[in-house]
N, C-alpha and C positions, 0 to 999 in steps of 0.2 A: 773528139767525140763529145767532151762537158757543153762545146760549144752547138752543136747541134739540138741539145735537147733542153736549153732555156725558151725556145720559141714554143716546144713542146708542151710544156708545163703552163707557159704564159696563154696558148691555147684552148688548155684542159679548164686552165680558171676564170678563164674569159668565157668559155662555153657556160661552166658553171653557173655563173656570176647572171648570164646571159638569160638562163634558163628560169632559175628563179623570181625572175621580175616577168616571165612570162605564166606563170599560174600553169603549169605541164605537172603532166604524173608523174614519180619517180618514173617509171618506165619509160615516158616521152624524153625525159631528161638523161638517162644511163643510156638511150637509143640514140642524141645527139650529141653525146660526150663520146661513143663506140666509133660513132662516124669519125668526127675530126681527129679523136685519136689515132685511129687505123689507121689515113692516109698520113698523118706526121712519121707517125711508128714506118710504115713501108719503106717513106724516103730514106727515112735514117738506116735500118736494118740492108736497102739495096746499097747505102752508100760504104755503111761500113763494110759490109761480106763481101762486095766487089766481085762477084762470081765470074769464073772462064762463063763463056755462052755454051758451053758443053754441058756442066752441070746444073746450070741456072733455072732450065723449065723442072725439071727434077725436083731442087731446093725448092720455087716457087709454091708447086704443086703441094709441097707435104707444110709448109708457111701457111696456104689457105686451110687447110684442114686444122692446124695448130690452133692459128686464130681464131676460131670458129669454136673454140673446147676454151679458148681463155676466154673468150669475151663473156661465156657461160659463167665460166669463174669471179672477174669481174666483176660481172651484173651483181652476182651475190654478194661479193664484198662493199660493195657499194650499197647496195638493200642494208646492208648491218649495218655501215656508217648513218647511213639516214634515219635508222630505226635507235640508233643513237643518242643523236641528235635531239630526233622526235621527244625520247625517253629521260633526256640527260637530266630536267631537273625532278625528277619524282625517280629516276634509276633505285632498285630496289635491289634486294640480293636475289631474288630469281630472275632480273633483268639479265643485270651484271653477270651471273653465272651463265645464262642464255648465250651473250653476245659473247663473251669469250670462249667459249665452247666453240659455238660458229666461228669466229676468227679464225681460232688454231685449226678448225678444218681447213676452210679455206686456204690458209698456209700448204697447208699437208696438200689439201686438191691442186695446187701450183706447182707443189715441188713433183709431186707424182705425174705432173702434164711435162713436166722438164724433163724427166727420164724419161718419159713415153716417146718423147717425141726426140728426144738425144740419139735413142738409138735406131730412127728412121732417120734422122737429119746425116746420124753417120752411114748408113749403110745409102744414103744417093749421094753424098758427096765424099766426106772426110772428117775422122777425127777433129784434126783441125778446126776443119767449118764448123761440122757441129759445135765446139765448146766457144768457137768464136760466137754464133751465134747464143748462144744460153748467156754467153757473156755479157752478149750488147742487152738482150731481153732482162736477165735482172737487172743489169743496171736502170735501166727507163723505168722497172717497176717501182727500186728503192729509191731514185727518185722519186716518183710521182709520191708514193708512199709516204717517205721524208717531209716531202710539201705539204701535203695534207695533214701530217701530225702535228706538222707545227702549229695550224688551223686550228683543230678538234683540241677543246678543253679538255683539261683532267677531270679522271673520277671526284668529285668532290670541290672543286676550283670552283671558287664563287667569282 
């Protein structure tokens, strides 16, 4: 599976990378990182879930609605990191209190989209499936997330 999601990641920062030298809005740019991610994310999430054809329009169906409530999610966590960024050398204490605040929502809005949808993903296919799937999905996130961290300076790091 680790092997699936380096082309991922190399992607996500190539999109990035890509974006920025083209002068786009945050929003032009979270719109062209949603894209390529989605379809990397799909290949890997059909590869790993391997679904019977019985249960798969089922799984599919409640996948697109899922994704659709993350990328929401997303957007927003990505809007904080860039606002960041923006803020990083003049961050103050009512920055800093701001963006972490939003963070740990945003956590919280993640983990609440995993249970929502845990218990749709179980009731069309299985147990099973569902945790398989929430499996493969945090991991691609703490990935991505991990990548990123290592990116993004520390509060205070000159």
């Amino acid at each position: 599976m680790k092997n699936y999601l380096a082309p991922l990641v190399t992607c996500l920062f190539f999109t990035v990378s890509f974006s920025y030298g083209q002068q786009m809005t945050v929003d032009d740019e979270i719109t062209l990182i949603q894209e390529a991610f989605g379809n990397d994310k799909k290949m890997i999430v059909e590869s790993y879930m391997d679904l019977p054809e019985s249960i798969a329009p089922s799984f599919w169906t409640i996948y697109q609605a899922y994704e659709l409530e993350r990328k929401a999610i997303s957007r927003d966590r990505i809007k904080i990191i860039d606002e960041y960024l923006n803020k990083y050398n003049s961050l103050g204490e009512y920055d800093a209190d701001d963006l972490a605040r939003r963070t740990i929502k945003n956590d919280m809005d993640l983990s609440k989209l995993h249970s929502k949808y845990y218990k749709k993903f179980k009731k069309a296919t299985s147990a099973m499936d569902a945790a398989k799937f929430l499996q493969i999905d945090t991991y691609i996130h703490n990935t991505i997330r991990n990548a990123l961290q290592q990116e993004l300076p520390f509060i205070g790091e000159n």
